[in-house]
C-alpha positions in Angstrom: 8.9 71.6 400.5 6.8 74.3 401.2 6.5 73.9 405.1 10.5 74.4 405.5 13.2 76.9 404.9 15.2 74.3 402.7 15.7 75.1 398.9 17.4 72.7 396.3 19.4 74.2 393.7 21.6 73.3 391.0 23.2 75.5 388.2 22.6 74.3 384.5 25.6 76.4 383.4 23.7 78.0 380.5 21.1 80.3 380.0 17.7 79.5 381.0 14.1 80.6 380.8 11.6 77.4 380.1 10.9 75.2 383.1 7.9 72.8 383.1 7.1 70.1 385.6 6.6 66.4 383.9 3.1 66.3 384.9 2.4 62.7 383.9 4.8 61.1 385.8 2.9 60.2 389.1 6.2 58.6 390.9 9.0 61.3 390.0 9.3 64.9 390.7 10.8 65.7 387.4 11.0 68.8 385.7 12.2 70.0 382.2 14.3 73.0 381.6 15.0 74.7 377.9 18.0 76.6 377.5 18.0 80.1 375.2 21.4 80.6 373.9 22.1 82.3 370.6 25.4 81.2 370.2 25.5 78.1 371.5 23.6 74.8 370.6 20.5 74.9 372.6 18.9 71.7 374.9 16.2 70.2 377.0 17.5 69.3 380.7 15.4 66.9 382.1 15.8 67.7 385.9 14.5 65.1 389.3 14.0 66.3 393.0 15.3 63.7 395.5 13.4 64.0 398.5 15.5 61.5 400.7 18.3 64.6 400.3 16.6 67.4 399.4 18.4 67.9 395.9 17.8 68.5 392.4 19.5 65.8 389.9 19.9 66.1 386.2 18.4 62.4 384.4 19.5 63.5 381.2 20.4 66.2 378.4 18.6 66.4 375.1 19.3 68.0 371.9 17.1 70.9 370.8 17.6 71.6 367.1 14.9 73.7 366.3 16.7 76.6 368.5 16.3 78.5 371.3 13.7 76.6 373.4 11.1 79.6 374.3 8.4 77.5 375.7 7.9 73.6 376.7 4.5 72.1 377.0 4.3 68.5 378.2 1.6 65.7 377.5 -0.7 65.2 380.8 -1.0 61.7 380.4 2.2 60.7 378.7 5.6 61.6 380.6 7.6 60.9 377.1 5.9 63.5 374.7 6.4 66.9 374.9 6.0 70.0 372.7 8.6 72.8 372.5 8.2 76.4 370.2 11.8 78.2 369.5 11.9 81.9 370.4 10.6 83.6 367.8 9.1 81.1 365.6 6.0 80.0 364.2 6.0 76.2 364.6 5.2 74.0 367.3 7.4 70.6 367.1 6.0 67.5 369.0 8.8 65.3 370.6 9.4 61.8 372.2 12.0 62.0 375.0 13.9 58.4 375.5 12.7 56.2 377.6 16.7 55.4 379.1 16.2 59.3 380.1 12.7 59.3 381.8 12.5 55.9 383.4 15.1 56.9 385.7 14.5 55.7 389.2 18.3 55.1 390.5 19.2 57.1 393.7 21.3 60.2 393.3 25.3 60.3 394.7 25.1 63.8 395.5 29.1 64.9 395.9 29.2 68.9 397.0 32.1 68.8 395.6 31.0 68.5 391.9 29.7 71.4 390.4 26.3 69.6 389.6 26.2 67.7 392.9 26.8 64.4 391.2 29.1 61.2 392.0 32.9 61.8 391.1 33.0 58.2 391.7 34.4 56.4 388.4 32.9 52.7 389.6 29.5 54.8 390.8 26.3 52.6 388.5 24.5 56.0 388.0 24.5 57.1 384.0 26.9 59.9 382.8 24.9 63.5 383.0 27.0 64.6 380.0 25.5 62.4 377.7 23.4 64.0 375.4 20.4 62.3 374.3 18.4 62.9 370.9 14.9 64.2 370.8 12.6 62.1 368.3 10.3 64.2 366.3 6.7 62.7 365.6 4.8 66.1 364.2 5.2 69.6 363.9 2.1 72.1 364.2 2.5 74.7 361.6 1.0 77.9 362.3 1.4 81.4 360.5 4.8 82.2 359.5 4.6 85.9 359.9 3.9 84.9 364.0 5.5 83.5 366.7 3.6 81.3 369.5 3.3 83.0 373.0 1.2 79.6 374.6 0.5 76.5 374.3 -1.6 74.4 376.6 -1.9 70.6 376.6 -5.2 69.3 378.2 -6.0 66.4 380.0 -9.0 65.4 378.2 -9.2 62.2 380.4 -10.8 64.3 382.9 -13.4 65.5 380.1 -16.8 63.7 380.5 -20.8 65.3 380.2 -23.1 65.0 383.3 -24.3 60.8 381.8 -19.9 60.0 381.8 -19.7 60.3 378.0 -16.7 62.1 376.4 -17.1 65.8 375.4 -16.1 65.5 371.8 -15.2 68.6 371.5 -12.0 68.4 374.0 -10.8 65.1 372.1 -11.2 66.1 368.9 -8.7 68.8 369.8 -6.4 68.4 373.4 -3.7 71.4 372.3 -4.3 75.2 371.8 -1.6 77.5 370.9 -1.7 81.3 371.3 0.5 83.2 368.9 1.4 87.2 369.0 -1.2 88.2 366.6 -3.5 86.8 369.6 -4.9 83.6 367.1 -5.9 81.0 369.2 -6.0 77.6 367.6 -7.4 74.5 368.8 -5.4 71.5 367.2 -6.0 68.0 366.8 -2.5 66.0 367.7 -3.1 63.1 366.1 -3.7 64.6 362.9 -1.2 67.6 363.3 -4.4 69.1 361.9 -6.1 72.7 363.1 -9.5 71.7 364.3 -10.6 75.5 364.5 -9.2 78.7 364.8 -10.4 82.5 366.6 -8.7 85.8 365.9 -9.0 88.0 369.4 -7.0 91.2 367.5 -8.0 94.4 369.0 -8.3 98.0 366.8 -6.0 99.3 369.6 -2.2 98.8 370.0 -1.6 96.3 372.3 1.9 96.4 373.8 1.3 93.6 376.1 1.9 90.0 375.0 -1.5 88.0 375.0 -1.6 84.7 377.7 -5.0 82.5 377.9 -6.1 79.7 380.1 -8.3 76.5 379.3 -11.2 76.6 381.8 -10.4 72.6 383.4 -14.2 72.4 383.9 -16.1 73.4 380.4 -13.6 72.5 378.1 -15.4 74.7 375.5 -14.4 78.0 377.5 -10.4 79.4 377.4 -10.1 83.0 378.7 -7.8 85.3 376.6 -5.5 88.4 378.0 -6.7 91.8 375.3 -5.0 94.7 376.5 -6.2 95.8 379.6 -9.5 92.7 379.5 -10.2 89.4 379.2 -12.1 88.2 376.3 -14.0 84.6 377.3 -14.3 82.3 374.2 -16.5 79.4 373.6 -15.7 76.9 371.0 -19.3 76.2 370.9 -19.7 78.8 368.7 -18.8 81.2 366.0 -19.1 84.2 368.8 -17.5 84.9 371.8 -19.9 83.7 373.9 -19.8 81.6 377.3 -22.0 79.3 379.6 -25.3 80.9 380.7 -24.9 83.2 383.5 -21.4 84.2 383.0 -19.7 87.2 381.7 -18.3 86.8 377.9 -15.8 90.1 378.7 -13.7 91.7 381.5 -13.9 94.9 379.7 -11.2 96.3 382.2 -9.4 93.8 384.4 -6.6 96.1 385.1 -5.8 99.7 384.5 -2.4 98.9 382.3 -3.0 95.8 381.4 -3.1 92.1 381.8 -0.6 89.8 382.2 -2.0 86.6 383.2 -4.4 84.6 383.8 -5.9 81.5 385.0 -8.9 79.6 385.9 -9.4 78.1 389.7 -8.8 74.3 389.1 -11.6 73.0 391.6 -14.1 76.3 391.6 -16.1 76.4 388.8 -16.4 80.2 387.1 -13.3 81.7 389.0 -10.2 83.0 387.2 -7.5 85.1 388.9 -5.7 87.7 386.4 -2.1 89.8 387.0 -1.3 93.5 385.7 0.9 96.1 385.2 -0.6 97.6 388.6 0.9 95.2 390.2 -2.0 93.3 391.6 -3.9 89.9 391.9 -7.8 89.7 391.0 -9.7 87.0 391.3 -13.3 87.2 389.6 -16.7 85.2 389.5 -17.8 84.8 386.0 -21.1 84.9 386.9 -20.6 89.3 388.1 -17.7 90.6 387.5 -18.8 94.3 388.0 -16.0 93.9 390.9 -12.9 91.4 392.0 -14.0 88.9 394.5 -11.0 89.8 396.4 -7.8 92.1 395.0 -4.3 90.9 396.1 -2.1 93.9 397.0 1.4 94.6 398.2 3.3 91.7 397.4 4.9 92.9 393.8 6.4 96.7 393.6 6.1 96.6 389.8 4.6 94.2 387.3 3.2 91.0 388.2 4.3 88.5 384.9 2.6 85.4 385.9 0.1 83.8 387.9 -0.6 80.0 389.1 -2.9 78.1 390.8 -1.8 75.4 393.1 -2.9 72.8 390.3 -4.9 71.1 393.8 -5.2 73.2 396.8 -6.5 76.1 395.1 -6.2 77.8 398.6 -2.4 79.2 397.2 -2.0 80.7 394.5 2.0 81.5 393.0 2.9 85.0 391.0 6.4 86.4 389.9 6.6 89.7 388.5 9.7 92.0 387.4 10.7 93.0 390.8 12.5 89.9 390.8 9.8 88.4 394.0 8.1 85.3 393.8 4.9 85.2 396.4 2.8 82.5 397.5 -0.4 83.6 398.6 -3.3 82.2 400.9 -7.1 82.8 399.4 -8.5 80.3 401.3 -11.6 82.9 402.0 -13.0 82.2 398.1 -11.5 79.2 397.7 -13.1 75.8 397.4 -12.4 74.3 401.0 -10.6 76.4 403.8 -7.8 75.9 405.3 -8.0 74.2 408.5 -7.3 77.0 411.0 -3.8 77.0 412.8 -2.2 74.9 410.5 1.1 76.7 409.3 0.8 76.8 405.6 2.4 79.4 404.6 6.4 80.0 405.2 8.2 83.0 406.5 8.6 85.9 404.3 5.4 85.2 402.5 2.4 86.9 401.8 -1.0 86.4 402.1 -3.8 88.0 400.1 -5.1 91.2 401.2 -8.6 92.5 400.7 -8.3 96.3 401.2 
């Protein structure tokens, strides 16, 4: 809860470094976590907040066989398919989680005396946690095997409609791009398991930074794509990089070292934030971006690694960089409807964005 102090936690007692919230469940507050170990078989932990206590539950384990789990990318629409990419690989599997695992609804026995918080209680009704589940595979996207995938985004193309309410074609035909090192992004069609089209965004320079994009949620013909120290904007409309009249097709340079992520402002059309080496937060209008709208400063001593929108209050805005900080910030000034004045959103020890 943002508005307290309280924090749930719970130890998966293996290493970590995927976490992705189930955004298709509308009831639960479920998450899924991969685990990275290289010597040890690797799963998916599907995780549910219980508000009534304040504390994180585990709903099931499920194999991963494919490896260690170095990204998880769930459908939008359909809480039972996900897509996961092993470190260092070239192929994106699509999975279907049981339904015994994500239909879970039973209240959690939380015993503090467990080491996962759950019910010691032999007679209790809820399912054994240590159970582990098996993934079904339905497809597997295969990309370039001298690459390894850095993103994947799965779109809601529900939301995609033209100004007369007819589907954009071009989002269904293709609701999954994936990102690899080499900086190919490739628009897929899942259906199919089939590439619908595919842009190489390599750079004549050495670029020591890993590439990240973002899906613009309003044209679904736009993504933005990290190159070096810029942003390239590209439009699947055409064979060029080339973007909707009267915005910018490149940040020529977002920041000084580099970029490290970005993302577009889910209710402001033409507004992206990007992270950097420099330790900073811009957030840019499409339509000029000889200069940041606003620049987010002092909140990270050293590299800011990612960068999120609140998916819809696009007032806050979350980053976590390698000083080991997580910040929320408050842009209400350039975002889509300000705060209402008094109202304490954000908690202690925060930071909101400053414009000097």
């Amino acid at each position: 809860n943002m508005f307290t102090n309280q924090v749930a936690e719970l130890s998966l007692n293996v290493p970590t470094k995927c976490l992705e919230a189930v955004r298709a469940d509308k009831h639960e507050s479920r998450f899924i976590a991969g685990s990275c170990s290289l010597h040890e078989p690797n799963e998916l932990t599907v995780l549910r907040f219980h508000p009534d206590i304040n504390e994180m539950g585990i709903d099931g384990r499920l194999d991963h066989p494919s490896g260690p789990v170095g990204m998880i990318c769930g459908n939008p629409t359909d809480k039972y398919l996900l897509l996961t990419a092993a470190e260092e690989n070239p192929t994106v599997n699509l999975w279907r989680i049981p339904q015994e695992v994500m239909d879970r609804t039973d209240e959690f026995q939380y015993n503090p005396d467990t080491v996962d918080g759950s019910s010691s209680n032999e007679n209790s009704e809820q399912p054994n946690i240590d159970n582990t589940f098996s993934l079904d595979l339905v497809t597997t996207l295969p990309h370039d095997p001298e690459s390894h995938i850095v993103e994947i985004i799965w779109r809601d193309t529900s939301i995609d409609f033209d100004d007369e309410g007819e589907s954009n074609n071009i989002s269904l035909a293709g609701q999954v791009l994936t990102l690899d090192h080499l900086r190919n992004v490739t628009q897929w069609d899942i259906n199919t398991a089939q590439s619908v089209r595919s842009e190489n965004l390599s750079s004549d320079s050495m670029q020591l930074t890993p590439p990240k994009f973002s899906w613009d949620p309003h044209h679904s013909f736009s993504v933005a794509v990290t190159v070096g120290s810029g942003i390239h904007l590209l439009d699947w409309r055409s064979n060029h990089f080339s973007t909707p009249i009267g915005t910018c097709n490149y940040i020529p340079r977002a920041h000084r070292y580099g970029v490290t992520a970005v993302d577009y402002n889910p209710n402001k059309p033409n507004v992206l934030v990007t992270a950097g080496h420099d330790g900073l937060l811009k957030f840019w209008d499409l339509r000029n971006v000889k200069k940041p709208l606003l620049v987010a400063r002092g909140g990270h001593s050293h590299y800011v690694w990612r960068v999120r929108y609140n998916p819809f209050h696009d007032q806050l805005v979350l980053s976590t960089g390698t000083d080991a900080t997580v910040n929320m910030w408050r842009v209400s000034t350039i975002s889509s409807a300000p705060i209402i004045l008094g109202e304490p959103i954000i908690p202690s020890g925060k930071k909101s964005a400053n414009t000097n």
